[in-house]
C-alpha positions in Angstrom: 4.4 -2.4 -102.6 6.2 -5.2 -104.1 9.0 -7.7 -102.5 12.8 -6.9 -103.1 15.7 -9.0 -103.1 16.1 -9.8 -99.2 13.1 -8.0 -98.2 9.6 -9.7 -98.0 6.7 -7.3 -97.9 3.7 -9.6 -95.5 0.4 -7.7 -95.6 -2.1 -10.2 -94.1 -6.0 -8.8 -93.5 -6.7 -11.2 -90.9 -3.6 -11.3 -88.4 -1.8 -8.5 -86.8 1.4 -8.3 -88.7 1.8 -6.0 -91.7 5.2 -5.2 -92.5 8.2 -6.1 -94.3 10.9 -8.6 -93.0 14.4 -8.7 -93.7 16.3 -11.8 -94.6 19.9 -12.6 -95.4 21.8 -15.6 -95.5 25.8 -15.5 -96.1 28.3 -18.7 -95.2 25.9 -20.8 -93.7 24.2 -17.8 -91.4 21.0 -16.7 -91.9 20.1 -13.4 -90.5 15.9 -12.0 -90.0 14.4 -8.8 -88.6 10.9 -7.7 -89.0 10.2 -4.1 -89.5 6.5 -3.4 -89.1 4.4 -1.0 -90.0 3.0 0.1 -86.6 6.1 0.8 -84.8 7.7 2.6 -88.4 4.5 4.8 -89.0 3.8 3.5 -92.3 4.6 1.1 -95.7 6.9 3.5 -96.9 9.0 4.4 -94.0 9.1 0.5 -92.8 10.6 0.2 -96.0 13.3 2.3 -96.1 14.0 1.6 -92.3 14.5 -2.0 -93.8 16.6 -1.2 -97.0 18.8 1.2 -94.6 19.5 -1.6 -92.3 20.4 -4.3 -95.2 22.5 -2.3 -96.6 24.6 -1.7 -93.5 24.1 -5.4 -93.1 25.4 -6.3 -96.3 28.5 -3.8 -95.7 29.3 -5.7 -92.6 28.9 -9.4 -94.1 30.9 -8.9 -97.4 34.0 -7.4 -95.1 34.3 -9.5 -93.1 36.8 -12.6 -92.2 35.6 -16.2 -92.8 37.0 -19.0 -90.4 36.4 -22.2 -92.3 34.4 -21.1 -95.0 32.1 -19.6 -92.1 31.0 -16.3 -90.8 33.4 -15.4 -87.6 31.7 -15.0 -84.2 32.4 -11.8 -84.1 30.9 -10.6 -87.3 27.8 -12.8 -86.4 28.1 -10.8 -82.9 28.2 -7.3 -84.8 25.4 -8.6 -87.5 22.7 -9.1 -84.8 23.7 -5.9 -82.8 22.8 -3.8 -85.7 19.6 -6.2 -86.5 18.5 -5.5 -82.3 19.2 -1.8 -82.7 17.6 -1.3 -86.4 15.7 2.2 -86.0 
């Protein structure tokens, strides 16, 4: 499997983690969740748990109100509730 735009695929054969991780920055705020393979059952549902979840974290970030050229608090608030509850 190969790395996407915002999604990093980490496949290591001497450490634990295999898995993709999710990262996004937008106004100065940089958002990361890891999704890995253990607790999705697999490369290929890790994956699409991960591109599911960007999506929904893209949707939130593009509509949403800047104060200052930054990311409000409560968008940044809604943006890591929806990274903690990623399923």
């Amino acid at each position: 499997m190969k790395s996407k735009k915002n999604l990093t695929r980490f496949t290591y054969e001497n450490a634990a983690f295999e898995g993709w991780r999710l990262c996004i920055s937008r106004a100065g705020t940089t958002f990361t969740r890891y999704f890995p393979d253990k607790k999705f059952g697999g490369g290929k549902k890790s994956l699409a748990a991960a591109e599911k979840t960007l999506g929904e974290l893209k949707e939130i970030l593009e509509n949403s109100r800047r104060v200052d050229g930054k990311l409000s608090a409560t968008t940044i608030k809604k943006a890591e509730k929806l990274l903690a509850n990623a399923v």
